[in-house]
N, C-alpha and C positions, 0 to 999 in steps of 0.2 A: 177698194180700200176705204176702209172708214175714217171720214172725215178730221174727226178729234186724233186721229193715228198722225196726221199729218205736219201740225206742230209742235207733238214731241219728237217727232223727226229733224224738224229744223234747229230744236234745244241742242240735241242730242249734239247735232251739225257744229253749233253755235261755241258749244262746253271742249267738246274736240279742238276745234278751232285756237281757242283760247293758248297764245306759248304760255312756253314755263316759263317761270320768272329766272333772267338771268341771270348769271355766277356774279357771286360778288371781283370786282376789277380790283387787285391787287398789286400795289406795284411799290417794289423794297428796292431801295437804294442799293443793298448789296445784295448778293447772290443765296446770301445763308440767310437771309430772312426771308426769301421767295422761297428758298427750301422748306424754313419752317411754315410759313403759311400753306404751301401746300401739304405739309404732315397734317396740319391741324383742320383747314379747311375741304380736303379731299375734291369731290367734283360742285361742292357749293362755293368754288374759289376758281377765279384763273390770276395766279399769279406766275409774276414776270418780274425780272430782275433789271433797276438800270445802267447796271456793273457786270461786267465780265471778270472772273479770277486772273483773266492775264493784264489786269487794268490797273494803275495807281488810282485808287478810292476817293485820292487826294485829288487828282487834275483828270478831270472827265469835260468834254464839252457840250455844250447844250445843243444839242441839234434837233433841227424841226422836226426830227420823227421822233427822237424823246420827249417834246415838247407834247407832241399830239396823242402819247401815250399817257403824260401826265394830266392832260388835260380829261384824257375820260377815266382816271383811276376814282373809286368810291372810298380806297384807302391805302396811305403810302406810311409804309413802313421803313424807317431809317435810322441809324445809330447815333446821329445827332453829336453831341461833344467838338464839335468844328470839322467833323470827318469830309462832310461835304460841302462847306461853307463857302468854298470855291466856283461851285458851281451850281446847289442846289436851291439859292435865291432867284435864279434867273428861271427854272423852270418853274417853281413857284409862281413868279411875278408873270412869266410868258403864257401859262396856261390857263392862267382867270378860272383855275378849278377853288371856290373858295372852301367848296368842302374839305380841303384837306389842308388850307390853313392853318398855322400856326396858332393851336390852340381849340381846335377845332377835332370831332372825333373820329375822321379822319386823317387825323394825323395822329403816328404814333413813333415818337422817340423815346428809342428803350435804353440807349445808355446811361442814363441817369438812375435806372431802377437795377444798375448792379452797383459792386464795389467795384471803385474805381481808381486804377493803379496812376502812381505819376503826376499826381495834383500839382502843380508848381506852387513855391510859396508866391514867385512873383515872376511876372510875365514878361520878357525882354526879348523882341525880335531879332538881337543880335544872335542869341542863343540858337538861331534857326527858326525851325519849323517844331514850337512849343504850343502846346492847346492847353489853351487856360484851364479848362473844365476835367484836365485828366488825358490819362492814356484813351484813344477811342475802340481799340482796334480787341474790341471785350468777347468778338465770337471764337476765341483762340482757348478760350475756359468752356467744357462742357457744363458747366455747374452756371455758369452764367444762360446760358442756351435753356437753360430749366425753368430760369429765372424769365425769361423772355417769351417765352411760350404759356406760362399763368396768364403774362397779359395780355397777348393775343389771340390765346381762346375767350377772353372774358369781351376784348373790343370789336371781335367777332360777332360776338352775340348780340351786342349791342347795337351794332352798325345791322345787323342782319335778325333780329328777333324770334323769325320762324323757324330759321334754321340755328336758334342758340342751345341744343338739346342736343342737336348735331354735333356741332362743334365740342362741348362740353366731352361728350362720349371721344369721339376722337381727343383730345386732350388727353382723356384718362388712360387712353390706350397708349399714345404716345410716352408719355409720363412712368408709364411702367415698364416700356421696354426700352427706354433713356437710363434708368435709374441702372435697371439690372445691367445696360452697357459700361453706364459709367464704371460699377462696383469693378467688371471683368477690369477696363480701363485702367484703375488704380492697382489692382494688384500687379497687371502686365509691365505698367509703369515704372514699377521701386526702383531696379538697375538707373534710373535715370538722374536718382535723390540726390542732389548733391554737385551735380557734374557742372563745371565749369563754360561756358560757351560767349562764343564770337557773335553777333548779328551784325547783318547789314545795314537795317533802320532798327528802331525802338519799335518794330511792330509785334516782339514775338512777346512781349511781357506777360499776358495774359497766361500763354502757355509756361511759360517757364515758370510763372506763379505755382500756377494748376499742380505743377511735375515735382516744384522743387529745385530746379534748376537757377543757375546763377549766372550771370554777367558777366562776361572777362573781358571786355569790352566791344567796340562798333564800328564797323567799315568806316560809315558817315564822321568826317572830324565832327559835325553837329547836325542835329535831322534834320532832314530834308538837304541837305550839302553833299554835292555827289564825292565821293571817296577819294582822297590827293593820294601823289605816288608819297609824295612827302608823310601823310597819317600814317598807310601802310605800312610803309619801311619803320613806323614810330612801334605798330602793332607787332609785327615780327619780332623787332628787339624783344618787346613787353613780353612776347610767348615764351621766347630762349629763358626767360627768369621765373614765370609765370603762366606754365603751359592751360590750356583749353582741349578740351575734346573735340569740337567739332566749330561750323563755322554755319550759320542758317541765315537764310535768305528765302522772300516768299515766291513762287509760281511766277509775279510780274517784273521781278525785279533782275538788272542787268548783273549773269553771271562771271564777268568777267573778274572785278575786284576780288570774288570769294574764291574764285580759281584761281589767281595769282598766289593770294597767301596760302590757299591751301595746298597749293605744290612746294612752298619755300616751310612752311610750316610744318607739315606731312600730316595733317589733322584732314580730315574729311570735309567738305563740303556739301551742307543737305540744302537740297531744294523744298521746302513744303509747300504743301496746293494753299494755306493758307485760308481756303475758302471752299466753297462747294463748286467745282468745278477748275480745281489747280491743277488737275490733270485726269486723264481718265481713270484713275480707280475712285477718286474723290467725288461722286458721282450725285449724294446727298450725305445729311449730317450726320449720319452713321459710318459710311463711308468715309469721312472727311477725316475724321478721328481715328478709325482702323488705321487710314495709310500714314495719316501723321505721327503716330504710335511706330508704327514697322519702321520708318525712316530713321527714326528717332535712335531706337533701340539697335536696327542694326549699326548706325553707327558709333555706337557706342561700347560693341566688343572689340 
């Protein structure tokens, strides 16, 4: 073997040797931003979600294994507006990850970069469970989800430079079969224009924005206040004079109140997955919208 043969052997060795650079560490507060990070980032992302659909968004606890997830995230994605305020300072403050600091590019709070339903003019905790900043609960609009994904392929790229060509391209792919869902979406939708409905919290606004739908009023005498037999029995009266279609409540939430009124009311109660992962057909955010649509509608003949 000739001599000089032998250290580009060892190059060769050396360049092999070398890993790839790993996945950018994704980690979304909620379930439908880990959905859309993985639309957008493909295999140059591992994201993970630190919500479950069958979970109030509101009271999650901080535990050492989410702690130690947060601590090796590159970028944490979250809806921000008070959604997590409960619990998401401590994993902040517990993980000493500062890259993803407040203010920092890894951090990326998107509820501020939609329109935002529920502003209060003023803020009183008697009221319940009111967020200063607006309604948060803005993944329930696909038009918003549009909005959300411009700026997570852009903070992608940013955060991850070699891979922002990537990203970008998926984006655009994305983007084009979002839009043409949407269009199907809205036409599927129209039966819905107009229709009266019950909710269990103030979660579903979004959607009923999106749809056209209106309020006829809420399980909760005020959010966040679990439902008295005394409000109930106030809502029932309220339907005899001023009927509703149907009565919605999300994946997490306890069906008992909505199945009391809706057997005395004779109106349907829907359950929505609410999120990616509210139930098995809800699988991702194409998904999530298909079965929220079908629910919807069949209740509604």
């Amino acid at each position: 073997m000739r001599n000089d043969f032998i250290p580009l052997v060892s190059v060769l060795i050396a360049l092999t040797a070398v890993p790839a650079k790993a996945a950018l560490n994704v980690l979304a507060c909620e379930p439908e931003w880990a959905s859309l990070a993985n639309e957008i980032g493909g295999d140059r992302v591992k994201a993970s979600s630190a919500t479950t659909a069958l979970q109030d968004p509101h009271r999650i606890e901080a535990r050492p294994s989410l702690i130690a997830r947060t601590r090796n995230a590159d970028l944490l994605i979250c809806t921000g507006l008070e959604l997590e305020v409960g619990w998401l300072p401590v994993l902040l403050q517990q993980s000493g990850n500062s890259k993803i600091a407040q203010g920092q590019a890894g951090n990326l709070e998107v509820g501020n970069l939609v329109q935002r339903l529920d502003i209060p003019t003023r803020v009183d905790r008697s009221e319940g469970d009111v967020h200063a900043e607006g309604n948060p609960h803005i993944q329930q609009d696909p038009r918003n989800i549009a909005v959300v994904a411009t700026a997570l392929a852009k903070r992608l790229g940013e955060l991850d430079p070699a891979n922002a060509v990537f990203y970008q391209t998926r984006y655009k792919d994305f983007s084009v079969r979002w839009n043409t869902a949407m269009q199907k979406w809205d036409k599927q939708a129209a039966p819905l224009k107009g229709l009266a409905v019950i909710e269990h919290h103030k979660n579903m606004e979004y959607v009923m924005h999106w749809l056209g739908m209106r309020q006829a009023g809420t399980l909760e005498p005020k959010p966040g206040v679990d439902p008295s037999a005394a409000h109930l029995s106030q809502l029932l009266s309220q339907l005899q004079q001023q009927p509703a279609k149907m009565i919605l409540r999300a994946a997490y939430q306890d069906g008992r109140a909505s199945q009391w009124l809706s057997e005395r009311a004779h109106i349907p109660a829907v359950v929505l997955p609410f999120t990616v992962g509210g139930n098995d057909k809800a699988t991702d955010l194409f998904s999530l919208f298909e079965d929220t649509l079908q629910r919807l509608l069949e209740a509604a003949k």
